[in-house]
NUBA-602757 format. One record per residue: residue number from 1; y negated, x, z of N, C-alpha, C in turn. Coordinates in steps of 0.02 Angstrom, whole numbers, always signed. Layout:
NUBA-602757
+-----+--------+--------+--------+--------+--------+--------+--------+--------+--------+
|   k |    n.Y |    n.X |    n.Z |   ca.Y |   ca.X |   ca.Z |    c.Y |    c.X |    c.Z |
+-----+--------+--------+--------+--------+--------+--------+--------+--------+--------+
| NUM |      Y |      X |      Z |      Y |      X |      Z |      Y |      X |      Z |
...
+-----+--------+--------+--------+--------+--------+--------+--------+--------+--------+
END
This chain:
NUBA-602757
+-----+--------+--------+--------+--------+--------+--------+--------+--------+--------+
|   k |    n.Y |    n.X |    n.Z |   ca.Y |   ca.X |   ca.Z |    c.Y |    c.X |    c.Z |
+-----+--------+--------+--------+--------+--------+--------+--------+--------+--------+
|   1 |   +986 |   +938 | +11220 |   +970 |  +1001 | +11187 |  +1030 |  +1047 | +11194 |
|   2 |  +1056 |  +1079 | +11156 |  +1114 |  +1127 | +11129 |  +1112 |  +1185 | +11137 |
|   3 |  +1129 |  +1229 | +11181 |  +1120 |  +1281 | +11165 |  +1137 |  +1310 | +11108 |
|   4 |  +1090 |  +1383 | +11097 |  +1083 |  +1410 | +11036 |  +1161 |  +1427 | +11026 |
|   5 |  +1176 |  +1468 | +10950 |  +1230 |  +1492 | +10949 |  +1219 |  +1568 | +10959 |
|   6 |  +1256 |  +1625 | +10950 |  +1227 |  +1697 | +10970 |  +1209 |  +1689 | +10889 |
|   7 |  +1231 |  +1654 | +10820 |  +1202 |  +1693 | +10766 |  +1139 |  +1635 | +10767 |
|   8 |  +1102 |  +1607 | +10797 |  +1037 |  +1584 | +10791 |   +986 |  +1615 | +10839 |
|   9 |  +1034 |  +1656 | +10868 |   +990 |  +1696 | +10919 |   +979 |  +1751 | +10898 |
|  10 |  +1038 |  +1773 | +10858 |  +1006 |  +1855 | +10828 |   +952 |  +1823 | +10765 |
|  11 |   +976 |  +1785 | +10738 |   +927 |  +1759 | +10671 |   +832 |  +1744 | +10711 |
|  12 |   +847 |  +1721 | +10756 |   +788 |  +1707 | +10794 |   +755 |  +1790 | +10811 |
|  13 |   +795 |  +1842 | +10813 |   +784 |  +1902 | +10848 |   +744 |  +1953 | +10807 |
|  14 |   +792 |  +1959 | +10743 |   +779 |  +2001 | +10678 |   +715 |  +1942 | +10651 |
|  15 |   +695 |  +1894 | +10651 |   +630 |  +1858 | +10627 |   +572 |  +1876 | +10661 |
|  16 |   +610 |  +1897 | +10725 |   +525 |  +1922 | +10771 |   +524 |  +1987 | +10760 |
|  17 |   +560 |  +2034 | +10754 |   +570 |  +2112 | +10729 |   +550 |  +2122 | +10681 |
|  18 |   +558 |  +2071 | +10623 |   +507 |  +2071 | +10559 |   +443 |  +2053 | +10563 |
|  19 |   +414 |  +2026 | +10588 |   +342 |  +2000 | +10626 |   +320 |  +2072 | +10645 |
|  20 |   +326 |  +2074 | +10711 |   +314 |  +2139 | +10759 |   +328 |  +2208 | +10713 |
|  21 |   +360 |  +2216 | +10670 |   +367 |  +2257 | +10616 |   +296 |  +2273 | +10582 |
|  22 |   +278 |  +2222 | +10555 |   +225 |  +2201 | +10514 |   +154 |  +2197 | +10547 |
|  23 |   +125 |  +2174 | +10604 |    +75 |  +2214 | +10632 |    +71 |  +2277 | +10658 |
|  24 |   +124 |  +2278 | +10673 |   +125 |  +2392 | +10686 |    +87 |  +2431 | +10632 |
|  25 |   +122 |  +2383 | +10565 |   +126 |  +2428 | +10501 |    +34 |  +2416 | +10480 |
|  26 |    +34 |  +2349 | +10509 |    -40 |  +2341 | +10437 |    -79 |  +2297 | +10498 |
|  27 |    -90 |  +2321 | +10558 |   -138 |  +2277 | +10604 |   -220 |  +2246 | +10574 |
|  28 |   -205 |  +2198 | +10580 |   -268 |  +2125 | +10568 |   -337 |  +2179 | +10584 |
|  29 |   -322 |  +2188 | +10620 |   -404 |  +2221 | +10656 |   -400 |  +2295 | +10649 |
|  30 |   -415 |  +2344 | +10610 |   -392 |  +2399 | +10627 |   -423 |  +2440 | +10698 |
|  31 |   -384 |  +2484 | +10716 |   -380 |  +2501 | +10789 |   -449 |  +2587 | +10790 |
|  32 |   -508 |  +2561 | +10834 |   -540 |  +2623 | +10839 |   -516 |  +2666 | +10890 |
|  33 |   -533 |  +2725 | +10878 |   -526 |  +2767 | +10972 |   -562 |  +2761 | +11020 |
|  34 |   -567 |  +2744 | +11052 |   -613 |  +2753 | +11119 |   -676 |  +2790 | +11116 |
|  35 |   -651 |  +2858 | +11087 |   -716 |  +2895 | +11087 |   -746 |  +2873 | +11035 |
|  36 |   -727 |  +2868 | +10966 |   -762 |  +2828 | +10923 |   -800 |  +2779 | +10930 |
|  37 |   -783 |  +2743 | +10955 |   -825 |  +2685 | +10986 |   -905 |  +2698 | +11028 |
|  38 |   -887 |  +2741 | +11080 |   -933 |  +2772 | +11114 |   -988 |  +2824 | +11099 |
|  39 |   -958 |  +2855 | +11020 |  -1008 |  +2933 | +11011 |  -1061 |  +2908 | +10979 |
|  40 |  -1136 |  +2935 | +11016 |  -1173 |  +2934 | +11007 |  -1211 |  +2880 | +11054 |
|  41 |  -1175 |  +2862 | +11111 |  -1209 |  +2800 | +11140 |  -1279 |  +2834 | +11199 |
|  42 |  -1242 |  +2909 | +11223 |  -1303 |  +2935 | +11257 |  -1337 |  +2968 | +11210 |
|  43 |  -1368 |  +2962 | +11153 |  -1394 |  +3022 | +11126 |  -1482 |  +3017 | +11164 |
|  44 |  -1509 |  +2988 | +11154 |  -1583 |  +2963 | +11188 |  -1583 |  +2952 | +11280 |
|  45 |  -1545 |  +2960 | +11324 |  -1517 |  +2967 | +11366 |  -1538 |  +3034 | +11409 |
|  46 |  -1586 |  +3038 | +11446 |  -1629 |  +3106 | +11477 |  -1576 |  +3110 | +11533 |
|  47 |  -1543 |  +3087 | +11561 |  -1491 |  +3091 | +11627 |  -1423 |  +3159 | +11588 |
|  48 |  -1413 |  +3083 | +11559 |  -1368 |  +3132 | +11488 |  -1373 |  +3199 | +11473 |
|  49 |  -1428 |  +3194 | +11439 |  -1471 |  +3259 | +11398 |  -1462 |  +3333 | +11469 |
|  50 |  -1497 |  +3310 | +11522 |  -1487 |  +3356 | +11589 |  -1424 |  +3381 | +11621 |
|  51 |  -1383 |  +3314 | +11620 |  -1310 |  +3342 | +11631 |  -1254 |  +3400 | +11578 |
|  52 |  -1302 |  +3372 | +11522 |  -1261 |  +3408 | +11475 |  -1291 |  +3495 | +11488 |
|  53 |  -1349 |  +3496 | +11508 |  -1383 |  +3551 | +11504 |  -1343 |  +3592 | +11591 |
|  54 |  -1347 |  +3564 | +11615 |  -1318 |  +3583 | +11681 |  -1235 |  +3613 | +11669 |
|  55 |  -1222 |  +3550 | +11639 |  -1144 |  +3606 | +11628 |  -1139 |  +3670 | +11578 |
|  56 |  -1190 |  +3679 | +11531 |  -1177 |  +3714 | +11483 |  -1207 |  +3786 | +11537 |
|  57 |  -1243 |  +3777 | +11603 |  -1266 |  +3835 | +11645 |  -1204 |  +3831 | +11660 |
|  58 |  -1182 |  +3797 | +11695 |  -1128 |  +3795 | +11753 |  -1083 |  +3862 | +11706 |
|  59 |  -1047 |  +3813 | +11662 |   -994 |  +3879 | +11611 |  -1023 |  +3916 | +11573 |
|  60 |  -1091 |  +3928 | +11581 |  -1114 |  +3995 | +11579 |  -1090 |  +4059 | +11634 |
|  61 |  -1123 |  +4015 | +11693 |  -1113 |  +4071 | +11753 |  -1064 |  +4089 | +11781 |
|  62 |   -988 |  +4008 | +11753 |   -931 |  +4040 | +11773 |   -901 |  +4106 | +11728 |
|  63 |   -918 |  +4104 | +11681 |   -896 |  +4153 | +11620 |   -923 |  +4229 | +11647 |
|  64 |   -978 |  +4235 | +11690 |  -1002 |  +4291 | +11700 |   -974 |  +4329 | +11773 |
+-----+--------+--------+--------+--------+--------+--------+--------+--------+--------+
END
């Protein structure tokens, strides 16, 4: 086996830069956010529902 030459190595280089180019640009799967994924997962959620209620006192009473 031969080593490469440097112009089959850049040719090898700029072929993967065109690749990796090309899922950046137009990814297979498109990409959700995190929170997207998640909103709405506590809505029925009484733990939830309470905590949410607790902080909305909490920065109530800090505000005062």
């Amino acid at each position: 086996m031969s080593p490469l030459s440097i112009e089959e190595r850049v040719a090898a280089l700029e072929a993967e830069v065109v690749f990796l180019k090309q899922k950046v640009v137009s990814p297979e799967v498109p990409v959700i956010p995190w929170r997207k994924k998640i909103a709405g997962t506590f809505t029925q959620d009484s733990v939830y529902k309470e905590a949410m209620k607790l902080g909305r006192q909490y920065r109530r009473y800090c505000q005062s």
